[in-house]
C-alpha positions as CSV (number, residue, x, y, z in Angstrom):
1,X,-21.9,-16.4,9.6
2,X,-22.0,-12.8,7.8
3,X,-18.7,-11.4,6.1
4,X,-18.2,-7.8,6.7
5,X,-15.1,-6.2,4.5
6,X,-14.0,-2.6,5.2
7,X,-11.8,-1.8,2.9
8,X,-9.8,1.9,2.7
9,X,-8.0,3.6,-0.2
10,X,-4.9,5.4,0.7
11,X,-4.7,4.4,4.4
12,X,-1.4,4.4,5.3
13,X,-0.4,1.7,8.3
14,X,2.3,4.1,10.0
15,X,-0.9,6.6,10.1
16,X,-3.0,4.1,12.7
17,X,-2.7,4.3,16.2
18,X,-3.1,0.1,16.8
19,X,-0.1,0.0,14.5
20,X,2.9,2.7,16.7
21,X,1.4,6.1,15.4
22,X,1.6,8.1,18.4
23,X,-0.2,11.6,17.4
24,X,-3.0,10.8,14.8
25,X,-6.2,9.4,16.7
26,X,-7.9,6.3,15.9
27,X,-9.9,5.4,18.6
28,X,-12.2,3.0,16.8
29,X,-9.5,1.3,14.6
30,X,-7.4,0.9,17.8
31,X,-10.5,-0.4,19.7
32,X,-11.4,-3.1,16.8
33,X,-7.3,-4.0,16.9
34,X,-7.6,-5.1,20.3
35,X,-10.5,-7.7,19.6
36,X,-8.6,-8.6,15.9
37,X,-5.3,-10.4,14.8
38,X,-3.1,-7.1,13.4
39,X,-1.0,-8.4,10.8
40,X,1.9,-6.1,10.7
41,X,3.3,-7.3,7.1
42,X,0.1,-7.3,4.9
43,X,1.5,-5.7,1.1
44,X,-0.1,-5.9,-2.3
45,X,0.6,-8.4,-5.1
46,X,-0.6,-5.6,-7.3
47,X,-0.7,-2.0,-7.7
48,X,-3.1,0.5,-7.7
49,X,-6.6,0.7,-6.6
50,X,-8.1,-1.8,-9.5
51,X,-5.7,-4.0,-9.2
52,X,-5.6,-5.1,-5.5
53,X,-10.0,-5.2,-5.2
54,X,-9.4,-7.6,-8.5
55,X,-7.1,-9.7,-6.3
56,X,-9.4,-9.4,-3.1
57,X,-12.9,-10.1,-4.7
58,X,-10.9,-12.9,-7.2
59,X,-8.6,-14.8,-4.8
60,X,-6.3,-14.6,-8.0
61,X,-3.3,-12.6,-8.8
62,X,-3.4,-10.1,-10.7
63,X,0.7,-9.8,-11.1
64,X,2.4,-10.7,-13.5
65,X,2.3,-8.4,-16.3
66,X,3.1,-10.2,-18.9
67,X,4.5,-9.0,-22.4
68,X,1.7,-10.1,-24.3
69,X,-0.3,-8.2,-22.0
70,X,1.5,-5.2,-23.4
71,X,1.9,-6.1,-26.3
72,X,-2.0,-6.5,-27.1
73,X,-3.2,-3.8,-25.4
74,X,-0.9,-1.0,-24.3
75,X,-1.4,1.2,-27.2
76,X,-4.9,0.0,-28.5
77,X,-5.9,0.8,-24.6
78,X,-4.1,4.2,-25.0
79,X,-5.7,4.9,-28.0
80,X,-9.0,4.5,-25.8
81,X,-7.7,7.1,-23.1
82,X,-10.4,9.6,-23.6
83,X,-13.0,7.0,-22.8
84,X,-11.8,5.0,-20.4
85,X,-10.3,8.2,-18.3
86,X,-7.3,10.3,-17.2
87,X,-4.6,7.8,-16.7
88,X,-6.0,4.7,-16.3
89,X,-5.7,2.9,-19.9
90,X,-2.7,2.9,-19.5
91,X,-2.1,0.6,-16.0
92,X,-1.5,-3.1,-16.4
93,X,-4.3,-4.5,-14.2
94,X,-6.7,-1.8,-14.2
95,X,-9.2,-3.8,-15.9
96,X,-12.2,-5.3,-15.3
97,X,-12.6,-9.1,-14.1
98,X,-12.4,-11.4,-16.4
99,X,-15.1,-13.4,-16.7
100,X,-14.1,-16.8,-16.3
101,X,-13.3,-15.7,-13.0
102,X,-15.7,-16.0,-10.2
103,X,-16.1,-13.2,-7.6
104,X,-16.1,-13.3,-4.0
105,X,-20.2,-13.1,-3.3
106,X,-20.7,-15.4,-6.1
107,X,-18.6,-17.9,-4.6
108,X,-20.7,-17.0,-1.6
109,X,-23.8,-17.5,-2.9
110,X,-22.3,-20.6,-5.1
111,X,-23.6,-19.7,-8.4
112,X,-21.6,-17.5,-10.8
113,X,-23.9,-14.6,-12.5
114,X,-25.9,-14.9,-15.0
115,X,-24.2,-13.1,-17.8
116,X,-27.4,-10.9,-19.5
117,X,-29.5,-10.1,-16.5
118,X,-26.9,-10.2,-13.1
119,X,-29.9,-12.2,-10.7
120,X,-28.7,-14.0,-8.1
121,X,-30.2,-17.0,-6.2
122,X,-28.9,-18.5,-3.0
123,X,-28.9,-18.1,0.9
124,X,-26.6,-15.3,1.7
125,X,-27.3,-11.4,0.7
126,X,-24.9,-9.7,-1.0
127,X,-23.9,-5.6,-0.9
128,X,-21.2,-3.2,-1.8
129,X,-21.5,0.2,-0.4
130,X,-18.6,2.8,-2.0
131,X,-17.7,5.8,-3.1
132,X,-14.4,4.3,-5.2
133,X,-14.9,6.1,-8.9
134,X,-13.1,3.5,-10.4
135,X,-15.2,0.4,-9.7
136,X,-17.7,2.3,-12.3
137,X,-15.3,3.3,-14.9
138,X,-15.9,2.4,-18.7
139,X,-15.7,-1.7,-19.2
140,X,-15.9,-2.2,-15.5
141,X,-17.9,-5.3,-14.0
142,X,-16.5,-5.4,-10.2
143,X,-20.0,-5.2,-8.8
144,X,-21.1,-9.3,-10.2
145,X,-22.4,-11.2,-8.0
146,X,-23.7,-7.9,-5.6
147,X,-27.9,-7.7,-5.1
148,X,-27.6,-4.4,-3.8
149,X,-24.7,-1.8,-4.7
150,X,-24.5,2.0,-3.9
151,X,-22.2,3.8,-5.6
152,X,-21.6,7.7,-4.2
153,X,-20.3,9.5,-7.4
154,X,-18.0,12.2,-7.6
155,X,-14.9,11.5,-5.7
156,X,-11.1,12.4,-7.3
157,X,-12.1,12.4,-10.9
158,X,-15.1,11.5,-11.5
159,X,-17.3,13.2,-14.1
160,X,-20.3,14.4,-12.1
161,X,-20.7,17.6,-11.4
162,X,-20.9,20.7,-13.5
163,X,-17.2,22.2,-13.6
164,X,-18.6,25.6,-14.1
165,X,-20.3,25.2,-10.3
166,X,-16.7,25.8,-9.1
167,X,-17.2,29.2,-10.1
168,X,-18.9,30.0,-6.7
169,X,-15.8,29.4,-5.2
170,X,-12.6,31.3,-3.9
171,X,-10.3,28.8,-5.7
172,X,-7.1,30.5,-4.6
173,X,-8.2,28.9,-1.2
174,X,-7.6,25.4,-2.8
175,X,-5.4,25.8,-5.6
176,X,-1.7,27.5,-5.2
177,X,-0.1,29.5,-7.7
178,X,2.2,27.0,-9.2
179,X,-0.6,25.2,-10.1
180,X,-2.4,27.6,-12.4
181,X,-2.7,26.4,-15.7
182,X,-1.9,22.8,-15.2
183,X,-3.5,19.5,-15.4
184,X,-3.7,19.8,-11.4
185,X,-5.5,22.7,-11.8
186,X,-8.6,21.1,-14.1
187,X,-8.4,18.0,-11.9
188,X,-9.5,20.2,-8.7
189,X,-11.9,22.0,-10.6
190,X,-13.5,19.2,-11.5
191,X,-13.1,18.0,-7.6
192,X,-14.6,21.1,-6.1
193,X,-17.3,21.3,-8.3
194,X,-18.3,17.9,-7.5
195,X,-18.0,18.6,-3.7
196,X,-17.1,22.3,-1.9
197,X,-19.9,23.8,-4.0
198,X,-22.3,21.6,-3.2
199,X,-21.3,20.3,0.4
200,X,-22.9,21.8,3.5
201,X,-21.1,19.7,6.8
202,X,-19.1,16.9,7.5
203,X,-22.3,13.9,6.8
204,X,-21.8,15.6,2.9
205,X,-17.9,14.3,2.8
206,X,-17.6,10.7,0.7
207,X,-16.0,8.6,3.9
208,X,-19.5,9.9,5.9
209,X,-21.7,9.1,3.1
210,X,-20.1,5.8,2.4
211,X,-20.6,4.5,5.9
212,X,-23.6,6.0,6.4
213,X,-25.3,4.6,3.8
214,X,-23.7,0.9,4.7
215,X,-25.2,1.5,8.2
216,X,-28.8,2.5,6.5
217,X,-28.4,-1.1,4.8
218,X,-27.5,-2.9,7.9
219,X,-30.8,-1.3,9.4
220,X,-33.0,-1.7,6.9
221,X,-31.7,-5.6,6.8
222,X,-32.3,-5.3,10.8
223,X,-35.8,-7.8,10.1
224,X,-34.0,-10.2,7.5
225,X,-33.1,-13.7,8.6
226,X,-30.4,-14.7,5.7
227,X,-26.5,-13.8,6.3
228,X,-24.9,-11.2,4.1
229,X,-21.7,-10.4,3.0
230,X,-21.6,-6.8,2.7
231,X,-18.3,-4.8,1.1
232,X,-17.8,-1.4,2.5
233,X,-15.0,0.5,0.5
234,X,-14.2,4.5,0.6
235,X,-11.4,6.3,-1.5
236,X,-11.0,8.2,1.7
237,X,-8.5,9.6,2.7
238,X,-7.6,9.3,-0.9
239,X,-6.4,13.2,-2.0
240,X,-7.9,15.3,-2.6
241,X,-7.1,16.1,1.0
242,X,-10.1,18.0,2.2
243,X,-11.2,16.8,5.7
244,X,-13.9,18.9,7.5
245,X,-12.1,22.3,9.7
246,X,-12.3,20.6,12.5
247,X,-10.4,17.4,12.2
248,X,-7.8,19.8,10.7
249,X,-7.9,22.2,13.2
250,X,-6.5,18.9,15.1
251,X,-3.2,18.9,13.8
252,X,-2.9,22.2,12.0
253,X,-4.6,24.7,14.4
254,X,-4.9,28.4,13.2
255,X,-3.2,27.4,9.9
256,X,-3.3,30.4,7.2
257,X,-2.7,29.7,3.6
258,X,-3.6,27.6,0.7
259,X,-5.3,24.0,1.4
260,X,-3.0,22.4,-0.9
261,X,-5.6,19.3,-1.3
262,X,-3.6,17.8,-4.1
263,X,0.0,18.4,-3.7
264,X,0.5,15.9,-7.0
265,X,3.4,12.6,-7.4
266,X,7.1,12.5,-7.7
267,X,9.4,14.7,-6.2
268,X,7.9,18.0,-7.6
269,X,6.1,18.9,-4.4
270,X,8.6,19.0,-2.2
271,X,10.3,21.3,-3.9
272,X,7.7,23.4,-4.6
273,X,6.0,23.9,-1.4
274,X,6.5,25.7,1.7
275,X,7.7,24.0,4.6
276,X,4.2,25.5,6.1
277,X,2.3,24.2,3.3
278,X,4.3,20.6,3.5
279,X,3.0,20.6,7.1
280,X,-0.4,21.5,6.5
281,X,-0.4,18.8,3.7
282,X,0.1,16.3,6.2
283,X,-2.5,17.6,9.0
284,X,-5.0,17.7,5.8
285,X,-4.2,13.8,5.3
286,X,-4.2,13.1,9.1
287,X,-7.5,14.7,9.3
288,X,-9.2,12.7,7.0
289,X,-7.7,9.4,8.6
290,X,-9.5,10.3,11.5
291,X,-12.1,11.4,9.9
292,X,-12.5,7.3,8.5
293,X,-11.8,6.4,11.8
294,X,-14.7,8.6,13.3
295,X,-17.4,7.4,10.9
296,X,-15.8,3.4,10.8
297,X,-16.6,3.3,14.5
298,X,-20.3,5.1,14.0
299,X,-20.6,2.2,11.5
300,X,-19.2,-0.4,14.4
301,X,-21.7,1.1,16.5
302,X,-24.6,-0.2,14.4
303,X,-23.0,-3.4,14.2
304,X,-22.8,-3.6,18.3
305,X,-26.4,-2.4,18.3
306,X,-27.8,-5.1,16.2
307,X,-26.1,-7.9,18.0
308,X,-24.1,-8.7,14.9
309,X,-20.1,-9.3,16.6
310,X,-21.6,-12.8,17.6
311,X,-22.3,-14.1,14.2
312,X,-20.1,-11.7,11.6
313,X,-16.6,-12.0,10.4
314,X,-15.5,-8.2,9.9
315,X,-11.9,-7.6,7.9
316,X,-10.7,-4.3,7.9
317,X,-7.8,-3.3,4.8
318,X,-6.6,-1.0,2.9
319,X,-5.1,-1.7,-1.0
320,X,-2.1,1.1,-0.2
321,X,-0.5,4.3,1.3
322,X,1.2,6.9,-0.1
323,X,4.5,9.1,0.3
324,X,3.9,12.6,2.2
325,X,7.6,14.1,1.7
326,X,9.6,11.3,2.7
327,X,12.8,10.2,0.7
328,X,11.6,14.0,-1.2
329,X,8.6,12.0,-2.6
330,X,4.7,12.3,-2.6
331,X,2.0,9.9,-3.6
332,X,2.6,6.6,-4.9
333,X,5.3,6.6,-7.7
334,X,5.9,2.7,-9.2
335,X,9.7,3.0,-8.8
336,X,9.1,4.3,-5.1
337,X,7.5,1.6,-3.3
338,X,8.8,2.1,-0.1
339,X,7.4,1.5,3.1
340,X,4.7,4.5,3.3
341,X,2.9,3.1,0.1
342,X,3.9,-0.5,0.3
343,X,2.5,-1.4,3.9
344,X,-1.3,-2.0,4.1
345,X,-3.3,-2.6,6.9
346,X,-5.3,-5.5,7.8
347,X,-6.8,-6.8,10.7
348,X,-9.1,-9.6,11.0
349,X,-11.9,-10.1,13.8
350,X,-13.6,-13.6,14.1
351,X,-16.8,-14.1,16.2
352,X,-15.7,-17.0,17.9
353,X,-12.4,-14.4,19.3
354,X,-10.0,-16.8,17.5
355,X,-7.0,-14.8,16.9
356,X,-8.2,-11.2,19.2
357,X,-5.7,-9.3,20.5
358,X,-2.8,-11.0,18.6
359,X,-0.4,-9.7,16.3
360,X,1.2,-11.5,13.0
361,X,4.2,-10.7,11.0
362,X,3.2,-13.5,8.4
363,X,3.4,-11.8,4.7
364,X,-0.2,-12.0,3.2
365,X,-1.2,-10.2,0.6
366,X,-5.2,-9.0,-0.6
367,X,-6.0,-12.6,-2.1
368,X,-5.5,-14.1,1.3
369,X,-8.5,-12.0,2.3
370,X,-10.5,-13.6,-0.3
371,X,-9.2,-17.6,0.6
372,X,-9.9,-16.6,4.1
373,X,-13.5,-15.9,3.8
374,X,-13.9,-18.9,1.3
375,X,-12.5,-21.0,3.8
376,X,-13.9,-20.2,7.2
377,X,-17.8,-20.2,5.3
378,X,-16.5,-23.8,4.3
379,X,-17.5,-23.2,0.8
380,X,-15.5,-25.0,-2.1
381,X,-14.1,-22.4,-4.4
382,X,-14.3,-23.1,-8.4
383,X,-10.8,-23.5,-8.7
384,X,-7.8,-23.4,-7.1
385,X,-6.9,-19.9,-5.3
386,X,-3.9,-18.0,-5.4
387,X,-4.6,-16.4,-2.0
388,X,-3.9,-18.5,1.2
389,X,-6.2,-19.3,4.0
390,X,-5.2,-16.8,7.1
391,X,-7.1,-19.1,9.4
392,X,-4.7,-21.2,10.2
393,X,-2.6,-18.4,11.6
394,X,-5.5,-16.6,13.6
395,X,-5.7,-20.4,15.6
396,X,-1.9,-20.5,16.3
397,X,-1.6,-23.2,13.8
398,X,1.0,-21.6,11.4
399,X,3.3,-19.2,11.5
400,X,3.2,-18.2,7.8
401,X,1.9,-18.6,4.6
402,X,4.5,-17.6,1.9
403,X,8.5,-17.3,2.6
404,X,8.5,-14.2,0.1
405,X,5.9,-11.5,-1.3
406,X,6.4,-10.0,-4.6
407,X,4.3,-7.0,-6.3
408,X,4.2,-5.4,-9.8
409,X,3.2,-2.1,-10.6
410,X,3.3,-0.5,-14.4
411,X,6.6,-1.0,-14.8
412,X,8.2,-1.9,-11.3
413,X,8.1,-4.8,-9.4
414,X,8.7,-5.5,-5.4
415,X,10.2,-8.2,-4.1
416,X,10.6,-8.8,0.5
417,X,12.2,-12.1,1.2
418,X,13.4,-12.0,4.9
419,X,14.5,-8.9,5.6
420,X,15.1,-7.8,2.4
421,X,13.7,-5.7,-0.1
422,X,14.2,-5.4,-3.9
423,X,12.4,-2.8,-5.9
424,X,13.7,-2.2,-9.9
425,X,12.3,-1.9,-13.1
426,X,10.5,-5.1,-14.4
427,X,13.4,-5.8,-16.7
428,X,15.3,-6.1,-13.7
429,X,17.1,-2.9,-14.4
430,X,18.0,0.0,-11.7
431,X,17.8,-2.6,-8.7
432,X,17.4,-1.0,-4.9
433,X,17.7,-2.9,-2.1
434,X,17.0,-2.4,2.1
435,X,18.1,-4.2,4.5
436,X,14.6,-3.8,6.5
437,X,16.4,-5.2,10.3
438,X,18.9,-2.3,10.2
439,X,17.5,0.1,7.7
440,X,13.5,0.1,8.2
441,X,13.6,3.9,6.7
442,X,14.9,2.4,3.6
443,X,17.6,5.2,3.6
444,X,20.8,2.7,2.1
445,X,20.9,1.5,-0.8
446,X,23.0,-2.1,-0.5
447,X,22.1,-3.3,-4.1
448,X,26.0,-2.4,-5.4
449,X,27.4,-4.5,-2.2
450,X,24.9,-7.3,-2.6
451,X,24.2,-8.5,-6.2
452,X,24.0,-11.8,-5.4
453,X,20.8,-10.7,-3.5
454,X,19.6,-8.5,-6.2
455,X,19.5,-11.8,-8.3
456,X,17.9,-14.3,-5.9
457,X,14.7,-11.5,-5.0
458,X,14.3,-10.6,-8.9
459,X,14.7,-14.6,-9.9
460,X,11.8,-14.4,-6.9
461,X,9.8,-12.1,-9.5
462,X,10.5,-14.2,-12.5
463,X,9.5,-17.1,-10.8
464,X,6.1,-15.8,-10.1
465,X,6.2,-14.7,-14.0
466,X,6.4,-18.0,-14.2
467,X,10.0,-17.5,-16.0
468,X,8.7,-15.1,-18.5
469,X,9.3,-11.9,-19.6
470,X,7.1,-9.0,-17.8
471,X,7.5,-6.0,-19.4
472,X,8.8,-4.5,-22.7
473,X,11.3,-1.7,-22.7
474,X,9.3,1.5,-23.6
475,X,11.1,4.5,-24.7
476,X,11.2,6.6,-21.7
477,X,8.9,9.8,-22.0
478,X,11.6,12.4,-20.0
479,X,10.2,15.0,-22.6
480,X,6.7,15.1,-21.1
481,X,5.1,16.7,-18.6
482,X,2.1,15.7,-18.3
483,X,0.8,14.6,-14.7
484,X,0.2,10.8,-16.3
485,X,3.2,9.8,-17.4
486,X,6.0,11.8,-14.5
487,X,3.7,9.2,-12.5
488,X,3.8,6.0,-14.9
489,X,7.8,6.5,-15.8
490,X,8.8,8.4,-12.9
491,X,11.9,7.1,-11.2
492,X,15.0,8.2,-8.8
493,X,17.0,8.2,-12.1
494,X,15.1,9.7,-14.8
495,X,13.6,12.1,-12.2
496,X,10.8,14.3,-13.3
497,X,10.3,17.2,-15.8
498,X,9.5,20.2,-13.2
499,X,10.1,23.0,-16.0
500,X,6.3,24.4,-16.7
501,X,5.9,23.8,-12.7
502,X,8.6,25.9,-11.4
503,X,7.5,28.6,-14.5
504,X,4.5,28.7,-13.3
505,X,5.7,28.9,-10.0
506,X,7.2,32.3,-10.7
């Protein structure tokens, strides 16, 4: 049997037609839905990006972050900033896998890498196709146990164009005023530079390249007789938020102003944009969602074509979502993970048809995904998993795997047991909790009526800590703006330092 994972960054569930969005079209997400399980309750055990592929290709968690792990490495990693890039030192997690770890396609091919020259021996063929920067950053090994990866550079932030190509550009078209001068300014340049100057049509954008060059593979592997596991993973729709005019022009028609393609994180943005500009934000996101969706199903149709539905289990995910103005919020603050960047999606289409056109509510988390695959190829895994084996579920067997789903990110964790939800600090500190059954907009916070919940979801946390301690207390940087740490430090009670943005504002 082949393994096919499609994996995308910043796709929020609420944004996908097979899971109750009424106005953004998905026709090929909400076609493979009806011949998958939809789980409606798949979260992360870890946040960002790094962190939840080091859980799926692992079958490990990633969470806790332990005080050591601080205390070894937080400010030797910071003092390594400039070369590992922007923010990322700094993020429990976003590391690479350790190495007495095996990784999914080596447990596939049942032989762990050899450590100086990467070759592989076994049945199955083995691929990653993506566009995801990060995979490739400085002291990053998350393509073991791949023959064949393809890595399209220059998404977000990554260093590959020449900034001064942005010069051929009208930048005022992508950058607003309030943004002159400012981290968010370089960042785009970098972006545009990488991409507007150089793009010609929509096959140039990273989701397009990404799946086309996954269904190149699949064709030029059209005459091989071994199974594959092949990994498909965009950033899109990942900001910057720059779908082609067309897929705006869906949601947005005769729009006239700046495309705000990176509105930034926290609560700045909302109050610095125009209601106009708020809702051209959105349509920019919703256009690249469907933009995914258009070139997932062009890469479904090359699956069709070469008869591989009969013989290929496909999982389609994504690590996260992201806030686009609601609770006053945008992106994917730690001390904000609330529904729109909590909920992931995953659906799961086996080639028998055990499981299509059913829905779960189970909670499962990325290393499931990983435990899954492990489990229905039969294959013994070097050690014990964290993840859990979905299967069961898909046949009707179980109705769940865990009772409760907890998630760490910098210095935040998340907590659901039931119907509620904890998020707080990792020292337990500035606890909110939702009652999800009556409040699923997570607009009431019950954590002053209800500490004896507060206590049994963050003893949930510590438990998974195994009892220890996750996080020191770091001095809180409320003095600095920088993009980095509003993001890391950022919460509903410190807020964030909007001075130089509203100067600059005017």
């Amino acid at each position: 049997m082949n393994v096919i994972i499609v994996m995308s960054d910043t796709l929020r569930r609420d944004h996908v037609g097979c899971y109750g969005n009424t106005w953004i079209k998905t026709p090929n997400m909400d076609r493979f839905a009806q011949e998958s399980m939809v789980f409606d309750r798949a979260v992360p055990e870890a946040l960002p990006t790094l962190p939840v592929r080091r859980a799926l290709l692992t079958g490990m968690r990633v969470f806790p972050f332990t005080k050591e792990f601080f205390a070894s490495k937080h400010e030797t990693r910071a003092a390594r900033t400039p070369f590992l890039g922007w923010h990322n030192a700094f993020m429990p997690g976003w590391e690479g896998i350790p190495w007495d770890l095996a990784t999914l396609p080596e447990m596939i091919k049942q032989k762990p890498s050899d450590l100086i020259t990467m070759e592989q021996t076994g049945a199955y063929r083995t691929a990653m196709i993506t566009d995801t920067a990060p995979y490739f950053n400085a002291l990053m090994n998350y393509h073991r146990g791949f023959d064949h990866y393809d890595f399209i550079r220059g998404h977000e932030t990554d260093p590959y164009g020449v900034p001064s190509l942005a010069k051929r550009l009208d930048l005022d078209r992508w950058i607003p005023p309030y943004q002159k001068n400012t981290e968010m300014e370089a960042h785009n340049i970098k972006y545009l530079a990488n991409t507007q100057a150089r793009w010609r049509g929509e096959a140039d954008h990273f989701a397009p390249q990404t799946f086309q060059r996954a269904i190149d593979w699949l064709e030029d592997s059209r005459e091989a007789e071994d199974p594959f596991f092949l990994l498909v993973d965009t950033w899109d729709p990942h900001e910057p938020f720059d779908p082609p005019k067309d897929y705006v022009d869906l949601y947005d028609p005769g729009y006239e102003g700046v495309d705000i393609i990176q509105p930034g994180y926290g609560p700045s943005p909302s109050v610095l944009m125009t209601e106009k500009e708020i809702k051209h934000v959105r349509a920019l996101y919703a256009g690249k969602v469907t933009m995914v969706d258009t070139w997932f199903g062009k890469f479904m149709d090359k699956v069709r074509e070469l008869s591989l539905l009969e013989n290929t289990l496909i999982i389609v995910t994504s690590d996260h979502g992201g806030q686009l103005g609601e609770h006053g919020l945008w992106g994917k603050c730690p001390a904000a993970m609330y529904n729109q960047v909590i909920d992931c999606v995953l659906m799961i289409r086996h080639p028998e048809g055990i499981g299509a056109g059913q829905r779960s509510d189970a909670l499962v988390q990325h290393p499931d995904i990983c435990a899954t695959v492990v489990n229905a190829l039969d294959l013994t895994p070097p050690y014990e998993l964290d993840g859990r084996d979905l299967m069961p579920i898909l046949r009707g067997e179980k109705r769940k795997v865990r009772d409760y789903a907890t998630c760490g990110y910098v210095l935040h964790v998340w907590c659901r047991e039931g119907d509620h939800v904890l998020i707080c600090r990792a020292n337990g500190e500035e606890p909110q909790l939702f009652d999800m059954k009556n409040d699923p907009d997570q607009l009431q916070d019950i954590a002053p009526d209800h500490p004896e919940i507060v206590k049994r979801l963050y003893g949930l946390v510590l438990g998974d800590a195994h009892d220890g301690p996750i996080a020191p207390s770091f001095k809180r940087r409320d003095s600095h703006t920088s993009i980095l740490t509003a993001w890391m430090d950022w919460s509903p009670f410190t807020g964030w330092p909007m001075s130089s943005a509203f100067e600059a504002r005017g």
